[in-house]
Structures are given as C-alpha cells and as structure tokens.
C-alpha positions in Angstrom: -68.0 178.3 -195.0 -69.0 179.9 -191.8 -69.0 183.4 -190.7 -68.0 184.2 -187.2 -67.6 187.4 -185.3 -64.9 189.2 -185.5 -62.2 188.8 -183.0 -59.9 191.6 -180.9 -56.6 190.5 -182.9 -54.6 192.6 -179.9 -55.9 190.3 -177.5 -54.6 187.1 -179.7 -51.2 185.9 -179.3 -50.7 186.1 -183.0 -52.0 182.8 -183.6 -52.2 184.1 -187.7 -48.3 185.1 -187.5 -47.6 181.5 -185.5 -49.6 178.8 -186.9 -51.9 179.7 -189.6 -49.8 178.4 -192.7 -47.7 179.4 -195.0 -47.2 183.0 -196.5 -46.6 183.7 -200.3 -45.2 186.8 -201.7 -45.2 188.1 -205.0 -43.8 190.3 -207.0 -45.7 193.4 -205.9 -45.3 192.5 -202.2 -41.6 191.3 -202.5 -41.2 195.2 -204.0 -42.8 196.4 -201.0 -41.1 194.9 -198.5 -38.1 195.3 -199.9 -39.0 199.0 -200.4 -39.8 199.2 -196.6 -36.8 197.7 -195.7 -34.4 199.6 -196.8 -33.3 196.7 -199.3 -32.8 195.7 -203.1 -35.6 193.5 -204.1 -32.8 190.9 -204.7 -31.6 191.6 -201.2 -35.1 190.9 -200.1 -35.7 187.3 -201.3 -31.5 186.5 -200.6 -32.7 187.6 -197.3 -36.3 186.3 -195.9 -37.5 183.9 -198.8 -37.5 180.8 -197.2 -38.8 178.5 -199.6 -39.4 178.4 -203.3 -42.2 175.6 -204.4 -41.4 173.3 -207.5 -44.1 175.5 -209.1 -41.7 178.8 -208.1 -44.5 180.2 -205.5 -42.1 182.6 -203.2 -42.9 182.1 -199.3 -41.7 184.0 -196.5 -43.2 181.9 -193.6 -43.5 177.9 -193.9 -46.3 175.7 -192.1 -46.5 175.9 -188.6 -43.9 178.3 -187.9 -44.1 181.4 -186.5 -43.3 184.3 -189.4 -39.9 186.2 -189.0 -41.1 189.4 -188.6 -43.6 188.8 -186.2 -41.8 191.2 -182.9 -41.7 190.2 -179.1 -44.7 192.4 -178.6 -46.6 190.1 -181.0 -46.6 193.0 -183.5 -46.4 192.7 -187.6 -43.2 194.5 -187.8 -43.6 195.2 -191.2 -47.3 195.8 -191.1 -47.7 199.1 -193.2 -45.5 196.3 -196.2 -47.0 193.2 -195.4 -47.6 191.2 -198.0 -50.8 190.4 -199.6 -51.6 186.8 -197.8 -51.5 188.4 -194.7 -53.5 191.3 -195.7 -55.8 189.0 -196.9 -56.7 186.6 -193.9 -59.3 186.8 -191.3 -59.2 184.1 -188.4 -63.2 184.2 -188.5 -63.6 183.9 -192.0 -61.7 180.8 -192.9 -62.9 177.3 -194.5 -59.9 175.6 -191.6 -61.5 177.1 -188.3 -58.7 175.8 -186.2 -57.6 179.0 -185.5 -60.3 180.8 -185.3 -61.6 178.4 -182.4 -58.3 178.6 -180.7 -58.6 182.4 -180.5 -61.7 182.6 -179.2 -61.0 179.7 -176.6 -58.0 182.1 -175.5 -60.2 185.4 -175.3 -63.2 184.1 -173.2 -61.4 185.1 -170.0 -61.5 182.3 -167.2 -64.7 183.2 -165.5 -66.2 182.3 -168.8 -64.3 178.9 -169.1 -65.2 178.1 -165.4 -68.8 178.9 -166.1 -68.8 176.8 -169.4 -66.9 173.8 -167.1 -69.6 173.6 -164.5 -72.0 173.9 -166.9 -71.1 170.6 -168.7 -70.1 168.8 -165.4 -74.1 169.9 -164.6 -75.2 168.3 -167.4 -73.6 165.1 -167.5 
C-alpha cells in the first residue's frame, strides 16, 4: 500500500464524508455520540443507525452516500464524537486510492491542470 502526502482536508469537498464507504459505530462510539448529542444511547441508534449487517455491525453512513452529519460548510458536525472509522481514515493512506486521487485532482488549482494538459498534448 502506498503512502502519499498528506492532503489540506479544508480544501477537499469532504470527499471522506461523501463517498469513501460505509461508517461503523460501536459501542464506545454510539455512547459518544449519543453523549454529544444530547441523546439516550437508544435514542441514538432509533435515530441515525441506518443499517444493521446480518453479522449486527451498526453503520451510520451506507456506501456512496454522503454521511448525515456532514454540515453545508462541509464540516464534521459531530467531530469532537465522531466515531472511530472516521477518526481512523486518511485519504492518502488507503489500499482503494480512488479518493485520494480525486482529492488531489481537485486541489492542483487550474494553472496546474492546464500545465499538465499541454504537457501531454506536447508529448503526443
């Protein structure tokens, strides 16, 4: 697995939040939430758990959609709580480097991405 630099996540559009998988929560992180919150633990999963796995694996963000407490601003909204999958996972440090690539593509600025175009148009 390949180690890239790291990335400015404020200058990402939350690709992590939008497209990077699911997001498990366990007991311990279910507590926390709930904790920050203001809600029973119970309260919690009744709440934001959508989806329980035949193996009973807790997830508060499915697949390719965007997590529910990601804010307009992009933000973590519950980022001092959030859960250990998400504490967890760095874009650049990732076996699946779609997103990684994607953020990087989106942070080069468009001078770069005009130099890189002539550049192959130059070469082929």
């Amino acid at each position: 697995m390949a180690v890239h630099p790291r990335l400015d996540c404020v200058k990402c559009p939350s690709l992590c939040c939008r497209m990077a998988g699911y997001v498990r929560v366990g007991r311990e992180d279910i507590r926390r939430l709930a904790k920050h919150l203001g809600l029973t633990a119970a309260e919690f999963e009744r709440r934001h758990v959508v989806e329980v796995t035949k193996k009973g694996e807790k997830r508060i963000k499915e697949g390719f959609k965007s997590c529910q407490f990601l804010t307009e601003d992009r933000m973590c909204g519950v980022y001092e709580a959030r859960p250990s999958d998400c504490r967890g996972y760095v874009c650049w440090n990732q076996e699946d480097e779609t997103v990684y690539d994607y953020a990087v593509f989106l942070q080069e600025g468009i001078g770069k991405l005009r130099d890189r175009e002539k550049n192959i148009k130059k070469s082929s």
